[in-house]
ROTORVEX-39890 format. One record per residue (C-alpha): residue number from 0; x, y, z; residue in three letters. Coordinates in nm, 4 decimals. Each point is the difference from the previous one (the first is absolute). Example, Ala and Ser with C-alpha at 12.3 -4.5 7.8 and 13.67 -1.06 7.14 Angstrom:
2
PAKE pos        x        y        z code
PAKE   0   1.2300  -0.4500   0.7800  ALA
PAKE   1   0.1370   0.3440  -0.0660  SER
***
This chain:
420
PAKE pos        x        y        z code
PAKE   0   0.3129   1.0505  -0.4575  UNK
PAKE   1  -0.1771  -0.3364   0.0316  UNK
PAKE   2   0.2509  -0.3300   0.0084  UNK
PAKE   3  -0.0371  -0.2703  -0.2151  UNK
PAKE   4   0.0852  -0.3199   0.2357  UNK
PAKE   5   0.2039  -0.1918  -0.2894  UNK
PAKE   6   0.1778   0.2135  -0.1981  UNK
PAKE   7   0.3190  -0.0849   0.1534  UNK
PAKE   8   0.2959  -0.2574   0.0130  UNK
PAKE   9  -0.0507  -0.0503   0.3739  UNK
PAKE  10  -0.3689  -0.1248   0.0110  UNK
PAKE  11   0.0508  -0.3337   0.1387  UNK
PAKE  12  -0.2243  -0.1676  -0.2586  UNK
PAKE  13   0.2938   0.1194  -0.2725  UNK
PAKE  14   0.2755  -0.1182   0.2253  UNK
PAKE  15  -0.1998  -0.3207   0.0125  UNK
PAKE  16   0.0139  -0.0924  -0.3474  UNK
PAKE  17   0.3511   0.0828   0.0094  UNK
PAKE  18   0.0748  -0.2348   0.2765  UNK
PAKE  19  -0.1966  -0.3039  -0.1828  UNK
PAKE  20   0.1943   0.1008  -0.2953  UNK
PAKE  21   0.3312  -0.0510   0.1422  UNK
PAKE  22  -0.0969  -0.3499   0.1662  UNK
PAKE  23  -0.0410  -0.1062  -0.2878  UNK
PAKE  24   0.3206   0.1157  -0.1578  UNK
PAKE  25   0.2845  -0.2409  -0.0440  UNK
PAKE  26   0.1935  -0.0303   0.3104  UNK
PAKE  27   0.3591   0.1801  -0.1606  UNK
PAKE  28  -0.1709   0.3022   0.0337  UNK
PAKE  29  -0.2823  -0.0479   0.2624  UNK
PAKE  30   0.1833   0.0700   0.2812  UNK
PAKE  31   0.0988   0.3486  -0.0701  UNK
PAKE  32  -0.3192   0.1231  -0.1093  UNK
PAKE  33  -0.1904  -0.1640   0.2459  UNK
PAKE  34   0.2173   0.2227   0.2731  UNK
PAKE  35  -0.0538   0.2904  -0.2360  UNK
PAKE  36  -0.3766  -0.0597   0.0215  UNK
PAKE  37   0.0348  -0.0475   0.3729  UNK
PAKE  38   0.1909   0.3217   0.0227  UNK
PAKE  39  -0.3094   0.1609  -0.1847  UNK
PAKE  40  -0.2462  -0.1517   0.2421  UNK
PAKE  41   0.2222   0.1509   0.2758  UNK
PAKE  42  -0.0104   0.3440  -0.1504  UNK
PAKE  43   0.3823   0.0264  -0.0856  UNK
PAKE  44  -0.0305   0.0825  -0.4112  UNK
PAKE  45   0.3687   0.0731  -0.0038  UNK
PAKE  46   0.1371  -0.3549   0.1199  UNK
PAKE  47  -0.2760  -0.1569  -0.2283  UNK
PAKE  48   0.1154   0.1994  -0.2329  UNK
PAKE  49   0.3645  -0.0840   0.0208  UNK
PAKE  50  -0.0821  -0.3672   0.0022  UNK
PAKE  51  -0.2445  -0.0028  -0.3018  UNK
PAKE  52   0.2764   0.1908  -0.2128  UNK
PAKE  53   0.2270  -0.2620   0.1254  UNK
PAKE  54  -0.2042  -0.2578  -0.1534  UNK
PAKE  55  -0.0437   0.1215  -0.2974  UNK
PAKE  56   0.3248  -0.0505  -0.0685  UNK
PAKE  57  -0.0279  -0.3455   0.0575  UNK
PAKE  58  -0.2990  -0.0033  -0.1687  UNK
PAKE  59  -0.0820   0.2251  -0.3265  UNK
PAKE  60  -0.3532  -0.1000   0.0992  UNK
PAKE  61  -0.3723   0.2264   0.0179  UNK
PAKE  62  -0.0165  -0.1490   0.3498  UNK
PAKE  63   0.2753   0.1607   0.1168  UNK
PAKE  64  -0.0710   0.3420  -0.1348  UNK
PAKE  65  -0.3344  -0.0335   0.1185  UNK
PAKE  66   0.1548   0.0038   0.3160  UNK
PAKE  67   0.2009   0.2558  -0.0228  UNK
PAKE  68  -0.2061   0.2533  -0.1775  UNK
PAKE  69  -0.2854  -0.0723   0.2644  UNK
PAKE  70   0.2976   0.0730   0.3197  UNK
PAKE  71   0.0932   0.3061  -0.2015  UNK
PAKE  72  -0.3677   0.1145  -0.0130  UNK
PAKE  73   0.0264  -0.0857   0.3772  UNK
PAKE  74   0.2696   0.2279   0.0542  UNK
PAKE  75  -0.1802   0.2601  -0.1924  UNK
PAKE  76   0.2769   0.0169  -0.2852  UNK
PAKE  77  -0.2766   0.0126  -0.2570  UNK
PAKE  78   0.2069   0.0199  -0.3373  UNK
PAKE  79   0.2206  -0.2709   0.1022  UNK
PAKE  80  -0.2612  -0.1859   0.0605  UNK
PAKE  81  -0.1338   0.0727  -0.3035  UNK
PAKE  82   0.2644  -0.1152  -0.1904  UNK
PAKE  83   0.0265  -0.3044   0.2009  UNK
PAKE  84  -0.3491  -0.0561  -0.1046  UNK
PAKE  85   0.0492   0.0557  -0.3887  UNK
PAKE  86   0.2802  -0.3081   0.0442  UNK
PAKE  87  -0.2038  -0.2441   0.1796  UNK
PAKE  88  -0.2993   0.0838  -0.2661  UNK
PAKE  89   0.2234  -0.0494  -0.2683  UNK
PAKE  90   0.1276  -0.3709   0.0936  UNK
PAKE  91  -0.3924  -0.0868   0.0757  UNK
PAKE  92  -0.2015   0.2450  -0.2224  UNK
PAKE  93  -0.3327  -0.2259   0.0832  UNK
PAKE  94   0.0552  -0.0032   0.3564  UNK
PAKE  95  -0.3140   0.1611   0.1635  UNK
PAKE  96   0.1360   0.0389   0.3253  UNK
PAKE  97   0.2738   0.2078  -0.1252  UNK
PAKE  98  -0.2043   0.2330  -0.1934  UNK
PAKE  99  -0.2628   0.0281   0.3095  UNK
PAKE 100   0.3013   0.1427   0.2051  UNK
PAKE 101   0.1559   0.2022  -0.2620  UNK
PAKE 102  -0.3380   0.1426  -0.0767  UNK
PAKE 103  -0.0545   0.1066   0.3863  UNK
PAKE 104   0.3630   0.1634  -0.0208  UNK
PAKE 105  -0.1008   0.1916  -0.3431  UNK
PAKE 106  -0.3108   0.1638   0.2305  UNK
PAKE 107   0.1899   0.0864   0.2591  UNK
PAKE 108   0.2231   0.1686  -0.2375  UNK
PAKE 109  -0.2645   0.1809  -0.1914  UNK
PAKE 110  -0.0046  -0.1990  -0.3095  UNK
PAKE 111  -0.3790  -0.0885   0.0584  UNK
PAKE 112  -0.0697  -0.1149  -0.3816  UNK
PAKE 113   0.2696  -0.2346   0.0008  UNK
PAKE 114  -0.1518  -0.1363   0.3349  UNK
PAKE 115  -0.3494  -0.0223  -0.0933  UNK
PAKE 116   0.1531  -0.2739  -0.2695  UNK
PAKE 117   0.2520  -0.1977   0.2264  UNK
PAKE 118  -0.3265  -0.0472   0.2303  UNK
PAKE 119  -0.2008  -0.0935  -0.2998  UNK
PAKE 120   0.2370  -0.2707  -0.0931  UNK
PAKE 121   0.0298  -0.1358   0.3732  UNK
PAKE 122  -0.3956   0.0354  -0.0230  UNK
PAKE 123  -0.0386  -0.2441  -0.2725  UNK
PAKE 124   0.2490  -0.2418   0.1037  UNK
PAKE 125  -0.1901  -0.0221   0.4028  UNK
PAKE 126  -0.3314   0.1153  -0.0507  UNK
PAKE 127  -0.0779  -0.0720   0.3424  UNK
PAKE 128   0.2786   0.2268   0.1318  UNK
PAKE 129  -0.1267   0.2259   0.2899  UNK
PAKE 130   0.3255   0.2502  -0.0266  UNK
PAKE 131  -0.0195   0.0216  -0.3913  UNK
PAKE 132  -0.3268   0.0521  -0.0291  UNK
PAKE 133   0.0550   0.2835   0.2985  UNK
PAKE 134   0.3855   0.1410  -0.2182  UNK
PAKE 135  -0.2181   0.0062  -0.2790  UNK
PAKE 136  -0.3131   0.1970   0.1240  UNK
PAKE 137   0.2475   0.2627   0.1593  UNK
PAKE 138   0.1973   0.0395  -0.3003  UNK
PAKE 139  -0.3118   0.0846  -0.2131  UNK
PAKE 140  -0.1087   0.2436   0.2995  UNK
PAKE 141   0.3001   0.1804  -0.0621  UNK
PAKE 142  -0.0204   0.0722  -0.3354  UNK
PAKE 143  -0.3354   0.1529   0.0867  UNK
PAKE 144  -0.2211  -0.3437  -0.1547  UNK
PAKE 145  -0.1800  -0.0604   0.3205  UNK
PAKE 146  -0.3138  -0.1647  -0.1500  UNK
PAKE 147   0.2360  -0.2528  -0.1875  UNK
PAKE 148   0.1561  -0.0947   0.3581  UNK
PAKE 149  -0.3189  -0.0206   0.1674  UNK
PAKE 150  -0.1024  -0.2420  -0.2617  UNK
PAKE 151   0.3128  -0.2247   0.0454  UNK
PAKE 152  -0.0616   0.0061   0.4214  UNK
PAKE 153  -0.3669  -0.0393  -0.0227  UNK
PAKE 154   0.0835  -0.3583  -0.1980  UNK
PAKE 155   0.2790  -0.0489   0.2180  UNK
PAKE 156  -0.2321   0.0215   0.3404  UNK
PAKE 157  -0.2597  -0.1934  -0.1411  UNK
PAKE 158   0.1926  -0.2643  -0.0557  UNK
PAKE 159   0.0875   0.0106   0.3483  UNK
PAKE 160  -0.0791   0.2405   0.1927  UNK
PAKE 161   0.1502   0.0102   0.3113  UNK
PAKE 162   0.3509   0.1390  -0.1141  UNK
PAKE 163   0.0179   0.2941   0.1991  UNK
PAKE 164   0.2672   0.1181  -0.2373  UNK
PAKE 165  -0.2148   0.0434  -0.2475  UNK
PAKE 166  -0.2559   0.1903   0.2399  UNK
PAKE 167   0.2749   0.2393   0.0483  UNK
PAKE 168   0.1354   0.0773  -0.3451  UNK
PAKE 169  -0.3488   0.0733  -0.0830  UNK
PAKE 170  -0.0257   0.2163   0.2557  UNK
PAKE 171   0.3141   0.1761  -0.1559  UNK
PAKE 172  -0.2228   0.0354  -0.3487  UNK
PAKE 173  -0.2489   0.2205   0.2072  UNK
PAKE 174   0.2657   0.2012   0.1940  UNK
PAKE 175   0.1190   0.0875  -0.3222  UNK
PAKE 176  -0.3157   0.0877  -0.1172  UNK
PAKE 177  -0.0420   0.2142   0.2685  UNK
PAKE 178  -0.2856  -0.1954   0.1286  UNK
PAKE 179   0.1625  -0.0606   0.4204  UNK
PAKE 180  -0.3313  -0.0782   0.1427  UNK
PAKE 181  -0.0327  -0.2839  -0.2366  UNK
PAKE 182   0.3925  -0.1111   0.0024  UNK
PAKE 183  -0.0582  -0.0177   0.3847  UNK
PAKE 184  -0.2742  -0.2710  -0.0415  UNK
PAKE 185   0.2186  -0.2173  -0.1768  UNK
PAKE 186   0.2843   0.0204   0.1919  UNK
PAKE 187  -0.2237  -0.0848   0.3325  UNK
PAKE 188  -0.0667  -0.2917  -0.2252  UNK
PAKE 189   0.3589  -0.0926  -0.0360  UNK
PAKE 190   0.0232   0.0595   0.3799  UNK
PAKE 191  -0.2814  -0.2007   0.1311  UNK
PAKE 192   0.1678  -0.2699  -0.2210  UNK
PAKE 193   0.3647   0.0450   0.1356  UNK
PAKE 194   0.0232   0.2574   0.2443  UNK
PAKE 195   0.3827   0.0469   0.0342  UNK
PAKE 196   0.0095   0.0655  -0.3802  UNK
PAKE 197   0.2075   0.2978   0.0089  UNK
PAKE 198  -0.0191   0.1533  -0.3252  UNK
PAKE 199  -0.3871   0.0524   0.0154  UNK
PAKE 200   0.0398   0.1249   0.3352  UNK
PAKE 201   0.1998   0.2726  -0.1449  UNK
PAKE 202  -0.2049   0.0540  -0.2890  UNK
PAKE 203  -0.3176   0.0253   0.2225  UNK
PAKE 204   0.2048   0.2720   0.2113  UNK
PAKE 205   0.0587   0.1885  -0.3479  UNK
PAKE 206  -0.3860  -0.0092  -0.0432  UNK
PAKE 207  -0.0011   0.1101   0.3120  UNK
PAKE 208   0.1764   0.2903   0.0115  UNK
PAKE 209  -0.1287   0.1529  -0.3171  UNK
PAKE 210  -0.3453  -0.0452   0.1431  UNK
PAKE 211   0.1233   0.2178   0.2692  UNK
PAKE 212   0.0035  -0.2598   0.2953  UNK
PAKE 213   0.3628   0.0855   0.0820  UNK
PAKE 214   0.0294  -0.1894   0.3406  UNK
PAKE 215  -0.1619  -0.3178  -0.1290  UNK
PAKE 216   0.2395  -0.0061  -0.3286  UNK
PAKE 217   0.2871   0.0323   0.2676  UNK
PAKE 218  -0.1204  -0.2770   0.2262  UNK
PAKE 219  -0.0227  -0.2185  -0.3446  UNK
PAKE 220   0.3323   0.0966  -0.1095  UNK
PAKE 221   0.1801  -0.0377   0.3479  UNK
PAKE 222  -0.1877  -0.3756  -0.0206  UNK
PAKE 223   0.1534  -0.0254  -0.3698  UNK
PAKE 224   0.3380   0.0246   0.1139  UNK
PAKE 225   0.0068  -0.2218   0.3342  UNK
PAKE 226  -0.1907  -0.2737  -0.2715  UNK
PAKE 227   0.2286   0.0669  -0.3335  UNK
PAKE 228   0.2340  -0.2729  -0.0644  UNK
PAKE 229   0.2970   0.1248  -0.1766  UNK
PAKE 230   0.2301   0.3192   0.0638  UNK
PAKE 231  -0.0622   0.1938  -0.3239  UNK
PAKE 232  -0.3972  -0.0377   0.1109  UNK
PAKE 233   0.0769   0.1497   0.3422  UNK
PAKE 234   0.2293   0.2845  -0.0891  UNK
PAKE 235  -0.2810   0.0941  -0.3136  UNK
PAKE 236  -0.2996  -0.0468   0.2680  UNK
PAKE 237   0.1775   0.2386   0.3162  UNK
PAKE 238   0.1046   0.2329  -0.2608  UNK
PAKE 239  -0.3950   0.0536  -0.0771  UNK
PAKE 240  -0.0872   0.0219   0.3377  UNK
PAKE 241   0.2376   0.2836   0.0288  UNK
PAKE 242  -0.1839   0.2034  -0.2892  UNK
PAKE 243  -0.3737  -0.0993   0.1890  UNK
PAKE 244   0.1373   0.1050   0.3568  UNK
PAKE 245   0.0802   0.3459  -0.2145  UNK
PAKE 246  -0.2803   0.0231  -0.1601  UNK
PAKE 247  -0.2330  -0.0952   0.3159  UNK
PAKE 248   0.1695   0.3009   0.2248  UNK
PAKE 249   0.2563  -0.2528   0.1620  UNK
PAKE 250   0.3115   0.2082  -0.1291  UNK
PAKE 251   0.2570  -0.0437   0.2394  UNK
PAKE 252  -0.0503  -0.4250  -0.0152  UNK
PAKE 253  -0.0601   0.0288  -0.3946  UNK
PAKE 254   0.3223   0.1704  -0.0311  UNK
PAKE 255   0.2026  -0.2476   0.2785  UNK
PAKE 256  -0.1897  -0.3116  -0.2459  UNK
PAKE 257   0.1406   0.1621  -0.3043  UNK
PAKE 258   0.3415  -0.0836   0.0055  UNK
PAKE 259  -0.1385  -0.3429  -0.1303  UNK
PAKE 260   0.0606   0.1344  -0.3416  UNK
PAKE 261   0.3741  -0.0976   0.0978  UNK
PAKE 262  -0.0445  -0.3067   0.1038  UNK
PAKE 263   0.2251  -0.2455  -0.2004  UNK
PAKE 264  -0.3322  -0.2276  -0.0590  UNK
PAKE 265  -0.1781   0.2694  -0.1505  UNK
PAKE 266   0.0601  -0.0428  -0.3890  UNK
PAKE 267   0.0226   0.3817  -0.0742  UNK
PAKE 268   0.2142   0.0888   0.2648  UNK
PAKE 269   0.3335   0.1849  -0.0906  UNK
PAKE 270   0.3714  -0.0808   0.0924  UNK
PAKE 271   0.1770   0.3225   0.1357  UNK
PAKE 272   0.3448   0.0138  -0.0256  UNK
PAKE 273   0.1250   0.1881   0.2473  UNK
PAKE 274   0.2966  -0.0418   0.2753  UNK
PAKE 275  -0.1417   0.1867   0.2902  UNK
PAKE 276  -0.1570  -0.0115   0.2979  UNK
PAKE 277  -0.3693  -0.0174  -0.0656  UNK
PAKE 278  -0.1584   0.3024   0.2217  UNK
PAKE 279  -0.3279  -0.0929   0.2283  UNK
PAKE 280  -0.2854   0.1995   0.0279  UNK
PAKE 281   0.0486  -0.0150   0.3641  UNK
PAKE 282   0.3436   0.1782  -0.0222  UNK
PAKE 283   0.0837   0.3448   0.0513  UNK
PAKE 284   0.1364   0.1739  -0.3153  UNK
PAKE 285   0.1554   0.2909   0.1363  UNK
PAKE 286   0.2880   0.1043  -0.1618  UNK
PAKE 287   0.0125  -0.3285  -0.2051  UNK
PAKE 288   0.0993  -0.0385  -0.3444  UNK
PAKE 289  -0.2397  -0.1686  -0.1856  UNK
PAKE 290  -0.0981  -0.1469  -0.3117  UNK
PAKE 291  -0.3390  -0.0319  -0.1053  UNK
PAKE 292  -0.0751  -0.2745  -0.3141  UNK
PAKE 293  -0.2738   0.0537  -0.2253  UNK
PAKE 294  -0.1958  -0.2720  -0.0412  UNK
PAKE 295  -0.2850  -0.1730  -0.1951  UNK
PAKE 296  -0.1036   0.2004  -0.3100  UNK
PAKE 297   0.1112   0.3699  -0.1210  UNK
PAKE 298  -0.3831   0.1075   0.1614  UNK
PAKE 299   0.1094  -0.1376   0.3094  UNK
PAKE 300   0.3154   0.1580   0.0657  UNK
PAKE 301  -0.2650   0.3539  -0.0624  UNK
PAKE 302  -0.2136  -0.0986   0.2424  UNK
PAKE 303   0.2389  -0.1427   0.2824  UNK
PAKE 304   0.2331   0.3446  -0.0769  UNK
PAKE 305  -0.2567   0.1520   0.2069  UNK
PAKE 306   0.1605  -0.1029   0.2841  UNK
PAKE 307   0.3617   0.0882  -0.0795  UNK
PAKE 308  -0.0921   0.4109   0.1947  UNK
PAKE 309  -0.0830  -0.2363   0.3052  UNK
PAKE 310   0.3489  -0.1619  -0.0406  UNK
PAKE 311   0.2097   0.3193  -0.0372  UNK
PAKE 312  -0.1738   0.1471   0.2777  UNK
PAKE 313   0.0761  -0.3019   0.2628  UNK
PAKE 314   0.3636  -0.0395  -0.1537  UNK
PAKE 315   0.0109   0.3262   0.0671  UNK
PAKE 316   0.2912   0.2915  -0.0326  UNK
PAKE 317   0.3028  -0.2548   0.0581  UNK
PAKE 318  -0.1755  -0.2900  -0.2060  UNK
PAKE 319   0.0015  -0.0590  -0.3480  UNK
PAKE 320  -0.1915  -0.1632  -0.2756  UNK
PAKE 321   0.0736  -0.1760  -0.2653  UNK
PAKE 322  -0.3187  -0.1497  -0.2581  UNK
PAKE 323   0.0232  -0.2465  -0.2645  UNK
PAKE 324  -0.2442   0.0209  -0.2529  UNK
PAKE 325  -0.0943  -0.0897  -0.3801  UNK
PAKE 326   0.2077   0.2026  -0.2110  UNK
PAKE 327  -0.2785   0.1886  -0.1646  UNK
PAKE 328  -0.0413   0.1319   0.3446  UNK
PAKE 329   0.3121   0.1162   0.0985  UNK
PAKE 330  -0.0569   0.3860  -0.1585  UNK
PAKE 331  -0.3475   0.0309   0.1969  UNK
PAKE 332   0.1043  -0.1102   0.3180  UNK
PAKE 333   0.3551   0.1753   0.0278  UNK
PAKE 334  -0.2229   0.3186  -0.0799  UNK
PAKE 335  -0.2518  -0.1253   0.2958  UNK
PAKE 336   0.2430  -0.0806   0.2285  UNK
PAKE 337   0.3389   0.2558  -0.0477  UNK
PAKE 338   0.1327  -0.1197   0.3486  UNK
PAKE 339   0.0107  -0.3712  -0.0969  UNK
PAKE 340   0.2278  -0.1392  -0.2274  UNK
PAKE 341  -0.2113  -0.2149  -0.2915  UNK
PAKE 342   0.1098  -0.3352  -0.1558  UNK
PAKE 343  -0.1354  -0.1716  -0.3314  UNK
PAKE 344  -0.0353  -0.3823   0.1362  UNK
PAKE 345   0.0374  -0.2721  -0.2275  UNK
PAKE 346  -0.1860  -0.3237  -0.0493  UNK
PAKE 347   0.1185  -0.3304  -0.1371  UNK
PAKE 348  -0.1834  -0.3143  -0.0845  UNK
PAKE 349   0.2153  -0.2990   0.1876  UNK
PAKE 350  -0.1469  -0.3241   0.1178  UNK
PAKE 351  -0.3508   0.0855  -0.0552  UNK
PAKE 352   0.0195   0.2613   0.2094  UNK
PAKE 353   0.0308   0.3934  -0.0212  UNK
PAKE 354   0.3249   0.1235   0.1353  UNK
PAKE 355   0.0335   0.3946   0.0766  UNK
PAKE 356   0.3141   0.2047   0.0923  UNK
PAKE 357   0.1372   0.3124   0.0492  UNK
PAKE 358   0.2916   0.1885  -0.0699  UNK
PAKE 359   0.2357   0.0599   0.2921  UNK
PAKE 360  -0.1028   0.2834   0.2372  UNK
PAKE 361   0.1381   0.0884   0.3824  UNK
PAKE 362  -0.3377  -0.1358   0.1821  UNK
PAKE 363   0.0576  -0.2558   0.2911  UNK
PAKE 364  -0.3419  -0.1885  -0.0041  UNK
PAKE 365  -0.2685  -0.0488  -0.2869  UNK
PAKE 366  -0.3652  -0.0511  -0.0537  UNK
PAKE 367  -0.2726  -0.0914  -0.2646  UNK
PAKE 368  -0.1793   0.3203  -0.0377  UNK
PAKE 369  -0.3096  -0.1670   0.0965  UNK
PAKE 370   0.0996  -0.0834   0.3071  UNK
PAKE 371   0.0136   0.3053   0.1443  UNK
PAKE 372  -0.3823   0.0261   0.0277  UNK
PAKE 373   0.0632  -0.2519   0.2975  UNK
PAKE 374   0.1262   0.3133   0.1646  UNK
PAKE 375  -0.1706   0.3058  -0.1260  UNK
PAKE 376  -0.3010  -0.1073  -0.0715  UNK
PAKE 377  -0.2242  -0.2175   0.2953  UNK
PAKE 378  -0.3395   0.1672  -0.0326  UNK
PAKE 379  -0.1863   0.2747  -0.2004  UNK
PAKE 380   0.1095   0.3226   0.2331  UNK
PAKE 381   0.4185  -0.1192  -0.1568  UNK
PAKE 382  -0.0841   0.1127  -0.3554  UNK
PAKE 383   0.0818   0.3534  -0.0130  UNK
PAKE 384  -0.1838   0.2935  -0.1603  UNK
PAKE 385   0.2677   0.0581  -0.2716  UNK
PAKE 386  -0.1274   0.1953  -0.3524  UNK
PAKE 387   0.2793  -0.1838  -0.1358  UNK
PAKE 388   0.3339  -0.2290   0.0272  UNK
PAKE 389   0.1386   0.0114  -0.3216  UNK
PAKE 390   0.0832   0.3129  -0.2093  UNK
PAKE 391  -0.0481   0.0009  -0.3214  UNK
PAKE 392   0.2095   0.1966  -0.3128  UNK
PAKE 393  -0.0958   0.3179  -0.0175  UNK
PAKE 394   0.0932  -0.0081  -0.4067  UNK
PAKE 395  -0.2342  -0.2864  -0.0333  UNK
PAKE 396  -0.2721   0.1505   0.2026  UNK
PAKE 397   0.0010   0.2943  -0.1909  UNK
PAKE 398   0.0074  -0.2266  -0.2976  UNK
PAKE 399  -0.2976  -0.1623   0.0972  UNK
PAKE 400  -0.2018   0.3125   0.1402  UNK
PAKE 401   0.0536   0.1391  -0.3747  UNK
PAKE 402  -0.1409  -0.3612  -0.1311  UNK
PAKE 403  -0.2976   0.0185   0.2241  UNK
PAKE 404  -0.0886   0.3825  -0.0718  UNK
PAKE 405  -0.0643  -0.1082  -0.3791  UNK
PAKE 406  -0.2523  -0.2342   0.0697  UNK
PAKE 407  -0.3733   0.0377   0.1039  UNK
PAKE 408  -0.1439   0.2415   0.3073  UNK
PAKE 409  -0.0774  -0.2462   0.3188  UNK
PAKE 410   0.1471  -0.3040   0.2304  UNK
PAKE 411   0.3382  -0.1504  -0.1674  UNK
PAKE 412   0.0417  -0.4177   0.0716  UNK
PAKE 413   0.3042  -0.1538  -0.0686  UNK
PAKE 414   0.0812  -0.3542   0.0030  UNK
PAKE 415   0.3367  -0.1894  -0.1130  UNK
PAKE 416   0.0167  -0.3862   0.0599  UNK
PAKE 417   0.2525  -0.2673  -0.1210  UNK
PAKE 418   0.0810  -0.3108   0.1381  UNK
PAKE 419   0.0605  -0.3660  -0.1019  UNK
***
């Protein structure tokens, strides 16, 4: 998915303005959020954090919630930061800066519309702005109005040009339009003009890959990462590279580079819960006790449960396993699996964060389910020639069967989709 460069409380252009702001704050409170901006600057969103709440009880001001809702968005605790927002707009309700950096947290929480007009507003109050011109663009390319965003970045680069943002976010426009070849020649432009700009280095490996040039997308991407300049950027980028090492043939490495999806830094990563030893692929399982958590989405826990017969058969007659999955699950896969003993997990919203646990069961040593491709699946000749992993219920395949007789002679396609 391409990255948009400042749609984020840590670009350093944001934290700028924050810093100037404070200097110019009355000294009572200066000195506090000055070492909460610092604390930002040094990548610690929970002492800046601490501190900016601190001041704002010194201080009932916007500045100080500013502060705080931009180390919350730091810290990737979203609806606090949020909220922290709504205050700080509320004490300044003209104040463009706010509403720039609520708008960029409303788009990264999927509330695009209400972005598009927070970027507006900035818009009009610095016409001249690179980044709002470049928040404001993106947001219209992701409510599918790509022709209005290419209008607002073709005034923007005429009026100067050598912005290699906006080079980039264009680029974006075309990638979503499906047009890579074109995308790539504008983010070689952004390049040429600043070649350690991570986020079109990334993008231009996305172009890459789905024009099929798998080891030049990974070169890009690998580049990406060494270049990016905040954690959350890093952990995002090396979890792509693990899904184009997969998809170029590299399995064994994509699988090894996947585990970035738990990487603190990495805004979707989840929290488990769960006070045991964490097993390694490298370890022997025989006649360990073991329990597996599902992970990710319900479609993921399917397709990672085909590795669960590879499991039982190296834990072997004295082991035993114990899976946590979604609850909607448990039926199926205690039907699939009679041997192991099946868990509904649950998930909590805390902090920002997704936190899953699991009832209490006998095993020793845990995993994320997805982890245990790291050890049953290196290469191509590791997936087995199974007709199937999961068994289905008989009453509701004869259900269906019955279903499928009434309708027309010929091929049958099914498809079921939800998601956010």
């Amino acid at each position: 998915m391409p990255s948009d460069p400042d749609s984020d409380a840590s670009d350093p252009s944001a934290l700028a303005r924050l810093e100037r702001a404070v200097a110019a704050t009355p000294a009572a409170v200066r000195g506090r959020l000055a070492r909460a901006t610092a604390a930002l600057r040094g990548g610690d969103a929970a002492r800046a954090a601490r501190l900016a709440l601190e001041a704002t009880r010194e201080d009932d001001g916007a500045l100080a919630w500013h502060v705080l809702a931009v180390a919350r968005e730091q810290a990737g605790d979203f609806t606090a930061a949020l909220a922290a927002y709504q205050s700080a707009i509320t004490r300044l309700p003209d104040d463009a800066e706010i509403a720039n950096d609520l708008g960029r947290l409303a788009a990264r929480m999927g509330m695009t519309e209400i972005a598009e007009q927070l970027f507006r507003r900035y818009l009009a109050a610095h016409p001249r702005s690179v980044g709002a011109a470049s928040n404001l663009a993106a947001a219209l390319r992701d409510l599918g109005r790509g022709g209005e965003a290419v209008e607002v970045l073709r005034a923007a680069i005429s009026a100067d040009p050598a912005q290699p943002l906006l080079w980039n976010t264009l680029g974006t426009i075309l990638t979503a339009q499906g047009d890579m070849a074109g995308a790539i020649a504008f983010f070689d432009e952004a390049l040429r003009v600043a070649p350690a700009m991570a986020q079109a280095r990334y993008n231009r490996a996305t172009a890459k890959l789905e024009l099929g040039d798998g080891e030049a997308a990974i070169a890009d991407c690998a580049q990406a990462i060494t270049d990016a300049a905040t954690g959350e950027d890093r952990a995002m980028m090396a979890l792509a590279l693990a899904t184009m090492k997969l998809a170029d043939g590299r399995i064994g490495e994509g699988w090894d580079d996947y585990e970035a999806r738990l990487d603190p830094h990495y805004a979707g990563a989840a929290v488990f819960d769960i006070n045991l030893a964490r097993w390694l692929p490298r370890s022997s399982l025989a006649g360990k006790k073991l329990l597996v958590m599902g992970e990710q989405g319900l479609g993921d826990e399917v397709l990672f449960a085909s590795l669960l017969p590879d499991v039982l058969e190296a834990l072997g007659a004295r082991g035993r396993l114990a899976v946590a999955v979604e609850p909607r699950l448990v039926s199926l896969f205690q039907r699939s699996f009679p041997t192991a003993e099946i868990l509904p997990h649950t998930t909590q919203r805390q902090g920002g964060r997704n936190h899953r646990s699991a009832p209490p069961s006998a095993a020793e040593v845990w995993t994320p389910m997805a982890s245990l491709a790291r050890r049953f699946r290196r290469g191509l000749s590791d997936f087995p020639d199974r007709k199937a992993f999961l068994t289905p219920d008989p009453a509701r395949v004869a259900h269906w069967r019955a279903e499928l007789a009434k309708a027309p002679a010929g091929r049958k396609v099914g498809i079921l989709w939800k998601s956010m």
